[in-house]
TISE-48435 format. One record per atom (N, C-alpha, C): x, z, y; atom name; residue in one letter. Coordinates in steps of 0.001 Angstrom, whole numbers. Atoms other than C-alpha are relative to their C-alpha. Layout:
residues N
east	up	north	at	aa
X	Z	Y	CA	a
...
end
This chain:
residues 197
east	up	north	at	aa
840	0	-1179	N	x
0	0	0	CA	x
887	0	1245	C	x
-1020	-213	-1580	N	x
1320	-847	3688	CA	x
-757	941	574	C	x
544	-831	-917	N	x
1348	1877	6195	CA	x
357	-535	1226	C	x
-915	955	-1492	N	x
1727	1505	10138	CA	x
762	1106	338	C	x
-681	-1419	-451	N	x
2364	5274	10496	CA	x
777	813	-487	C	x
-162	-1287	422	N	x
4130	8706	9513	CA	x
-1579	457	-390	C	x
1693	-555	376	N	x
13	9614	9822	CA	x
-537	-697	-1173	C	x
857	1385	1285	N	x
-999	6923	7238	CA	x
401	978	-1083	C	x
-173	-957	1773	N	x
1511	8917	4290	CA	x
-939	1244	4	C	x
1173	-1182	21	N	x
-689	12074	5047	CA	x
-1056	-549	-692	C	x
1304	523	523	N	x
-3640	9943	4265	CA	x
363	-270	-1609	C	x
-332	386	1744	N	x
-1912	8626	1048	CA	x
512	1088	-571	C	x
-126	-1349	517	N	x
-971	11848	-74	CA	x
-1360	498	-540	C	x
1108	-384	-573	N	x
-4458	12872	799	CA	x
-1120	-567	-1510	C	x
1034	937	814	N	x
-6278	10451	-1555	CA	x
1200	-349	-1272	C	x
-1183	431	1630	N	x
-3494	10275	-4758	CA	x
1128	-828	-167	C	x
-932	1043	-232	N	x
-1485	7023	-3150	CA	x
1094	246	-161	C	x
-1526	-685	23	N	x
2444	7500	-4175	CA	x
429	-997	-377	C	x
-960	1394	-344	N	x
3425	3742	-3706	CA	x
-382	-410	1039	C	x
455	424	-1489	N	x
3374	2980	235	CA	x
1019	-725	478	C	x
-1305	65	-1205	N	x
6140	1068	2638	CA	x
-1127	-84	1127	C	x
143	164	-2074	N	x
6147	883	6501	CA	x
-415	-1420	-137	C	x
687	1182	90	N	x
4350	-2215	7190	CA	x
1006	-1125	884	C	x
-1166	201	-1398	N	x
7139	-2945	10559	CA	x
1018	-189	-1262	C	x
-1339	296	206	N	x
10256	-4685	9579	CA	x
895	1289	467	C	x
-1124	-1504	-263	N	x
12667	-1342	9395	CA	x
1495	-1016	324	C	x
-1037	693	-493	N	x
15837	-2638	11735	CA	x
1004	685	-153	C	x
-1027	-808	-366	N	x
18023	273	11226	CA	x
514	1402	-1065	C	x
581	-946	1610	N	x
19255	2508	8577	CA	x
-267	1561	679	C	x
528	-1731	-596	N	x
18280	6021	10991	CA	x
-1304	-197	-781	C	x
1098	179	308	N	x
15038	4616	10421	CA	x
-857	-284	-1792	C	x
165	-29	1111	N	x
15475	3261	7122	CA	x
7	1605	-1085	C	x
-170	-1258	500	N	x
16417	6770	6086	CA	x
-780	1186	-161	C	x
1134	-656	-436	N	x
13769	8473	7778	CA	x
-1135	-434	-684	C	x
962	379	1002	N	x
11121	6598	5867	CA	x
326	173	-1691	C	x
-585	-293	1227	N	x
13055	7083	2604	CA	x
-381	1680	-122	C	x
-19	-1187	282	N	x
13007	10667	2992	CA	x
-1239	500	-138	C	x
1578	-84	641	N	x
9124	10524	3296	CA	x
-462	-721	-702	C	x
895	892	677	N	x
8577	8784	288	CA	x
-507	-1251	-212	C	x
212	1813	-21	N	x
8324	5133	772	CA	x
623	-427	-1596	C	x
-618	870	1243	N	x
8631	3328	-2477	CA	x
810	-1365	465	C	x
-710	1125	-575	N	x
9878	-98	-386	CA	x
106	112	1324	C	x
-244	68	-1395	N	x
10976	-1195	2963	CA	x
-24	-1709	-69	C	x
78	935	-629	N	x
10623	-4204	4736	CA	x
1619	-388	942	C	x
-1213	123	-1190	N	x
14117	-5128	6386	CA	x
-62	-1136	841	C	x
-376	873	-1366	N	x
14894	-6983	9957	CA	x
1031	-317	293	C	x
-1307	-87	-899	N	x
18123	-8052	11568	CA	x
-89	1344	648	C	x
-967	484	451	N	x
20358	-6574	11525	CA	x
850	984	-1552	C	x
91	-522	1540	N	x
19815	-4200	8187	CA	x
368	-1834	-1081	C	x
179	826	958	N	x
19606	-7984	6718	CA	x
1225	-604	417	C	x
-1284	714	-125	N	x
23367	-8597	7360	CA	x
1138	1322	-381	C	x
-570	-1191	496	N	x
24312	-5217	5686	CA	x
-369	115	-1467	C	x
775	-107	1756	N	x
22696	-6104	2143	CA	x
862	728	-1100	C	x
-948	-726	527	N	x
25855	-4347	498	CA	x
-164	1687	-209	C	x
97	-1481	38	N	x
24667	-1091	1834	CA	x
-1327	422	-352	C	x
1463	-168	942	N	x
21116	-1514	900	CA	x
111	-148	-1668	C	x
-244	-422	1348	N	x
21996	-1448	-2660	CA	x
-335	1524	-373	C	x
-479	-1169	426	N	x
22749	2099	-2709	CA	x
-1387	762	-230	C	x
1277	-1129	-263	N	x
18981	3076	-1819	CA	x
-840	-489	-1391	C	x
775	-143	1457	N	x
16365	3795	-4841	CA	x
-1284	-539	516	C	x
1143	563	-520	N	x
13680	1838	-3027	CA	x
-155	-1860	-186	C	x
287	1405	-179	N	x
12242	-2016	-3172	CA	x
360	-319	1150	C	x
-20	537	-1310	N	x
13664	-3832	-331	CA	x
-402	-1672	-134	C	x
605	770	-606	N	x
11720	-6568	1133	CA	x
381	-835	925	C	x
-211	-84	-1482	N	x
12531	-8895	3700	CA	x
-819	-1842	-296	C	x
302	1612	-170	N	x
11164	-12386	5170	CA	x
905	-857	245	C	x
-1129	905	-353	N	x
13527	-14756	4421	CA	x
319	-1736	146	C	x
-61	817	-719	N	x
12578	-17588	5983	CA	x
-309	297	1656	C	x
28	98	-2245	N	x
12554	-16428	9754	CA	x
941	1232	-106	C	x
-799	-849	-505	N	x
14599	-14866	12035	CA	x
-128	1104	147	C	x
637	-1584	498	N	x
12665	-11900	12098	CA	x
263	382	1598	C	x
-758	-134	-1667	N	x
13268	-11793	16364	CA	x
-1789	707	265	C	x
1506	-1041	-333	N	x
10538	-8989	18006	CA	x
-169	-934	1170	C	x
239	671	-1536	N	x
10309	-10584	21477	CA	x
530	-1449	463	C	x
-821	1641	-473	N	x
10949	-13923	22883	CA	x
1323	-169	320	C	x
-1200	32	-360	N	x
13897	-12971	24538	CA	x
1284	413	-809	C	x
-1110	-270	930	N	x
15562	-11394	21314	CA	x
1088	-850	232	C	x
-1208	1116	196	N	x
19048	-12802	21017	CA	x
-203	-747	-1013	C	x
-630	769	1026	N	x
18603	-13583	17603	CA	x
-1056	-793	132	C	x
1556	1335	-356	N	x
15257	-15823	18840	CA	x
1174	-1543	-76	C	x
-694	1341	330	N	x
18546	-18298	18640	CA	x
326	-914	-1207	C	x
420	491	1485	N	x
17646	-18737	14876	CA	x
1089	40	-676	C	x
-1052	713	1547	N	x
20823	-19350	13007	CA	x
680	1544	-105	C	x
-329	-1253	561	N	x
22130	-15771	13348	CA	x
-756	959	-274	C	x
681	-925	609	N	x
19145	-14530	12310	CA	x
14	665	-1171	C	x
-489	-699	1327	N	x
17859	-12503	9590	CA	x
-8	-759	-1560	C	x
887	938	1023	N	x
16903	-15589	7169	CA	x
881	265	-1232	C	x
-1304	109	1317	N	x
18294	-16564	3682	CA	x
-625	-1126	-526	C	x
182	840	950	N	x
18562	-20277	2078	CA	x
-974	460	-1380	C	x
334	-436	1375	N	x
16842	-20854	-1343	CA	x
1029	288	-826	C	x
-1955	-278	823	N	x
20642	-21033	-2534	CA	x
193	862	252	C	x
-589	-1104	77	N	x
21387	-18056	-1641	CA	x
-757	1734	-319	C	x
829	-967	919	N	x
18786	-16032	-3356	CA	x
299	158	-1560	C	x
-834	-317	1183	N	x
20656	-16204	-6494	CA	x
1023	694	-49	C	x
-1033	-990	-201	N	x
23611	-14718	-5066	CA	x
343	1571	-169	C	x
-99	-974	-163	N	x
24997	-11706	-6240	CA	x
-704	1008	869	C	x
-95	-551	-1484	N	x
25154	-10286	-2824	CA	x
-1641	236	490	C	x
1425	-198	-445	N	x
21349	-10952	-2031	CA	x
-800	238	-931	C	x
790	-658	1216	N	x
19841	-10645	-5256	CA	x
108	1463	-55	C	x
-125	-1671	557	N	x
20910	-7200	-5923	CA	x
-748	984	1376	C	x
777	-636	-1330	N	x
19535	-6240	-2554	CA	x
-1215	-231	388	C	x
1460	692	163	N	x
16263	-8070	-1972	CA	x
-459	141	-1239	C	x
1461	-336	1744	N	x
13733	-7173	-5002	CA	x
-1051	-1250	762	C	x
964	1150	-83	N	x
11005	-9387	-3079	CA	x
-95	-647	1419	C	x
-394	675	-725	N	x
11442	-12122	-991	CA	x
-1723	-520	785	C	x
1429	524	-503	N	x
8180	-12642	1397	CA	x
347	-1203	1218	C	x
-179	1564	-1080	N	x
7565	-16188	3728	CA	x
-1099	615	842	C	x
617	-233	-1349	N	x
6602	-16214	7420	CA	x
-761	-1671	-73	C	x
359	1338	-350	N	x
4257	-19043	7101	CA	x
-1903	-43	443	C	x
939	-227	-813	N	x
1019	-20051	8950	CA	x
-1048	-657	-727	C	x
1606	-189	670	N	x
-1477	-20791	6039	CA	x
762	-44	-1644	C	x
-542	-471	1490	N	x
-1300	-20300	1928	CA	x
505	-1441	45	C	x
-855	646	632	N	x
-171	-23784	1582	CA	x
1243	-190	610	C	x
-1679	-349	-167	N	x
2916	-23566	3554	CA	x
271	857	-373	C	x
-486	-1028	561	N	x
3494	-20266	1890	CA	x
428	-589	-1546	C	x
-82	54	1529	N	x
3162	-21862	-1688	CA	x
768	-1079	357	C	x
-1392	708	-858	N	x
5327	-24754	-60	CA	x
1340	832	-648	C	x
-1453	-586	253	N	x
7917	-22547	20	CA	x
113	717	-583	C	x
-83	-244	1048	N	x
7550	-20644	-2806	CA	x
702	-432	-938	C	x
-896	793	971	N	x
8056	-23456	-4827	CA	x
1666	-286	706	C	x
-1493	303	-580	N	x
11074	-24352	-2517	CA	x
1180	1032	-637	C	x
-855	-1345	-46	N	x
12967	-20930	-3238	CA	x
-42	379	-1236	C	x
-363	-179	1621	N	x
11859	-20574	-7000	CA	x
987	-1057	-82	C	x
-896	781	218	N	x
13856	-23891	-6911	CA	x
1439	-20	-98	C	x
-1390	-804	-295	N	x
16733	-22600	-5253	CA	x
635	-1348	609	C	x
-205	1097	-738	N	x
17183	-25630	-3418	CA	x
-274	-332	910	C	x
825	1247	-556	N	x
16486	-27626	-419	CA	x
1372	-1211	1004	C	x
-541	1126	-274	N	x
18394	-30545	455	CA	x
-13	-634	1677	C	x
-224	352	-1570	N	x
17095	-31399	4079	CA	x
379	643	1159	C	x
-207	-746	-1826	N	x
16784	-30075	7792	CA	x
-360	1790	-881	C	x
-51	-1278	128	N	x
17345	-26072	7699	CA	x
-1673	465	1024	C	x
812	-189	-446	N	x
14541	-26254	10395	CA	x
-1471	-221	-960	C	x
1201	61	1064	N	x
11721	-27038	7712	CA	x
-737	1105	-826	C	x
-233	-1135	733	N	x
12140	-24303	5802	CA	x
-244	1841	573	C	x
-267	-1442	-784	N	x
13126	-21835	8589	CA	x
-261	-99	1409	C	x
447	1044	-1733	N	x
11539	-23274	11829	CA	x
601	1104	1240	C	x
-630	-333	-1215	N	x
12672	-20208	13632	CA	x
1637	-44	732	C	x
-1514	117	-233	N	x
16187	-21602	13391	CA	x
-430	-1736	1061	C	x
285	1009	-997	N	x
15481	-24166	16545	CA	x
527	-952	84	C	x
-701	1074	-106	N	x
18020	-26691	16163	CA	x
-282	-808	-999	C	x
85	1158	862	N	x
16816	-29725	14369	CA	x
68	-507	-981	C	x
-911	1081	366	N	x
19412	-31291	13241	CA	x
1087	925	-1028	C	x
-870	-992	453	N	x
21309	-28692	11269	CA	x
-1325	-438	-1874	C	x
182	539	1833	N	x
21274	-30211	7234	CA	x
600	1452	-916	C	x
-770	-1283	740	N	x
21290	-27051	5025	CA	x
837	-321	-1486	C	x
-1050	548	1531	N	x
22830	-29084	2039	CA	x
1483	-93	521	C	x
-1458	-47	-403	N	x
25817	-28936	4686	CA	x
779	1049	253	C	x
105	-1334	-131	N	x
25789	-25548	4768	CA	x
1115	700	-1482	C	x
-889	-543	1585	N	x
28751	-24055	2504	CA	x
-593	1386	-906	C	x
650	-713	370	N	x
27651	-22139	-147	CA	x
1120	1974	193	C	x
-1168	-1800	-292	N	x
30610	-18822	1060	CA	x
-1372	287	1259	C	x
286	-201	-1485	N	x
28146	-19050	3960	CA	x
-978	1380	119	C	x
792	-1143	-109	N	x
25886	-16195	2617	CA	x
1200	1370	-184	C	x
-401	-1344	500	N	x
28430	-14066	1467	CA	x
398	143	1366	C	x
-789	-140	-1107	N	x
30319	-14587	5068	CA	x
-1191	714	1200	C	x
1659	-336	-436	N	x
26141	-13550	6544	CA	x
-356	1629	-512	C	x
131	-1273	560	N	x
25830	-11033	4277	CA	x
-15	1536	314	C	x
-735	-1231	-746	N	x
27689	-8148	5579	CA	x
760	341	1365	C	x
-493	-310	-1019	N	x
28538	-8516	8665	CA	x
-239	767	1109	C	x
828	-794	-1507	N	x
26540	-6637	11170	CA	x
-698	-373	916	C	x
631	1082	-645	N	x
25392	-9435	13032	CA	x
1287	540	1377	C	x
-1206	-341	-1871	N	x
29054	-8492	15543	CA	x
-574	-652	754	C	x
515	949	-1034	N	x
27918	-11487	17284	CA	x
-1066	566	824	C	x
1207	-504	-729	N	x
24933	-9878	18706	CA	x
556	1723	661	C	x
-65	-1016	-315	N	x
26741	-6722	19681	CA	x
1819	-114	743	C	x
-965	738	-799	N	x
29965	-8675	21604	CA	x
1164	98	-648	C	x
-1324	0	921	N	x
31977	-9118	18608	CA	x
525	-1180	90	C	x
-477	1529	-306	N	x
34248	-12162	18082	CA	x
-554	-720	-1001	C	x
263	762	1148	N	x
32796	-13445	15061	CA	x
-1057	-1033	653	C	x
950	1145	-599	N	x
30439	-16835	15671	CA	x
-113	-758	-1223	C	x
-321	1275	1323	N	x
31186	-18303	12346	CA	x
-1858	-710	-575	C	x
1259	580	494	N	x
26809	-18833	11912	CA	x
216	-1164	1092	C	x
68	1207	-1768	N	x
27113	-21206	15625	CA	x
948	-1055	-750	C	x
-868	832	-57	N	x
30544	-22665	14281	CA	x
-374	-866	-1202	C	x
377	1022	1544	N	x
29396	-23651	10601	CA	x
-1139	-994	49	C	x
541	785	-434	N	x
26562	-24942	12104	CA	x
-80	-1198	482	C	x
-273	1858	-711	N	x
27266	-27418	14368	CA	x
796	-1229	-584	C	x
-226	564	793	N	x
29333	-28689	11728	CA	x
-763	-796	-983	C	x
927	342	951	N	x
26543	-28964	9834	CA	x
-1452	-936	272	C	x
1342	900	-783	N	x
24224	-31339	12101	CA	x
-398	-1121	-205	C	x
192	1246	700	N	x
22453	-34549	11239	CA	x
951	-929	493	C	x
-1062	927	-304	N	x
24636	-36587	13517	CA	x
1094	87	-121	C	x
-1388	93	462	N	x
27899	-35324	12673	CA	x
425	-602	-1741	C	x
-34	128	1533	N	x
27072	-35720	8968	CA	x
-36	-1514	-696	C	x
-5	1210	94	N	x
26120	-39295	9520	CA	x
1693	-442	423	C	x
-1453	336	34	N	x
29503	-40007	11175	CA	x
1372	87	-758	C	x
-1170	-133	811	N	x
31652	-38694	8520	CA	x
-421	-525	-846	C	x
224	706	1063	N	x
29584	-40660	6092	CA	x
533	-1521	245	C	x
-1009	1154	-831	N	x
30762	-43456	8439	CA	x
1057	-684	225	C	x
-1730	410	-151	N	x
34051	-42879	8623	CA	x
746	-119	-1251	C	x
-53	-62	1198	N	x
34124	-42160	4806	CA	x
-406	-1335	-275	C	x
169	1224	470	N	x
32524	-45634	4323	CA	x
978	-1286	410	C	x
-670	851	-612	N	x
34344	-47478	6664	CA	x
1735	-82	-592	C	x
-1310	-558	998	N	x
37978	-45672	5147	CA	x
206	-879	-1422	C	x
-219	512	1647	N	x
36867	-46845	1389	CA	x
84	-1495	156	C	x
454	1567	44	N	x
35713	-50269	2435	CA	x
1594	-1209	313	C	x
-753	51	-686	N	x
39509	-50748	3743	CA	x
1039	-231	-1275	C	x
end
């Protein structure tokens, strides 16, 4: 059962309930901790808990997260810039690293058949085109997730999201732009043009 409150577990106490999470994306492990200690069977995680998946292991709870969006509260969030959000490929739901941390993987989508859409996408463990399809709150276009190296979750994984807290790391921006439809065409270009030679 989702709660919104601390007042809600009273109620589920109240009436026999003793499987509840927080209904709110938990962003933080004070918070994560604090709901742990009252009893939550799962959590819901947000950026930037979802770039610490190493340390969510340790807890005896279901963790949750939506991993097709950025998971950004306000417009102006930073991570509203999509690619260092909190997301995760279908490839990289097999991974060690995210498997063992994620128990259930829920989609941000805006009716059941884009949800079952991407369902199937992610049981697949594949998708081949634009990263925006998949993960629309990643805004840039043109960014091919088949160009996307597969180190790229583990390098996501654990980092903290520095970038968002004036670290030097950028490596989601830099792998990116690497990874754009028009650059991808040009090296197929220059690769054709090279062999043809």
């Amino acid at each position: 059962m989702a709660i919104n409150t601390p007042t809600d577990i009273v109620r589920c106490h109240q009436f026999g309930i003793d499987h509840y999470f927080f209904s709110f994306p938990i962003r933080d492990f004070y918070t994560l901790n604090y709901y742990v200690s009252l009893g939550v069977c799962a959590a819901r995680i947000a950026p930037p808990l979802t770039h610490y998946l190493s340390s969510l292991v340790a807890y005896d709870i279901e963790i949750r997260a939506y991993v097709n969006s950025s998971n950004a509260v306000e417009p102006d969030d930073p991570i509203n810039n999509g690619i260092v959000g909190g997301w995760f490929r279908p490839e990289d739901m097999t991974n060690p690293i995210v498997a063992n941390a994620i128990q259930v993987a829920e989609f941000d989508a805006d009716n059941i058949e884009q949800e079952q859409a991407l369902w199937r996408i992610y049981t697949k463990g594949e998708w081949p085109g634009e990263l925006y399809y998949i993960v629309p709150s990643v805004h840039d276009k043109d960014i091919l997730n088949r160009a996307l190296p597969p180190e790229f979750v583990e390098r996501r994984a654990n980092c903290g999201q520095r970038c968002q807290r004036g670290g030097e790391c950028h490596y989601c921006s830099l792998i990116s732009s690497f990874a754009k439809l028009p650059i991808m065409k040009k090296i197929r270009d220059l690769k054709d043009n090279s062999s043809g030679e």
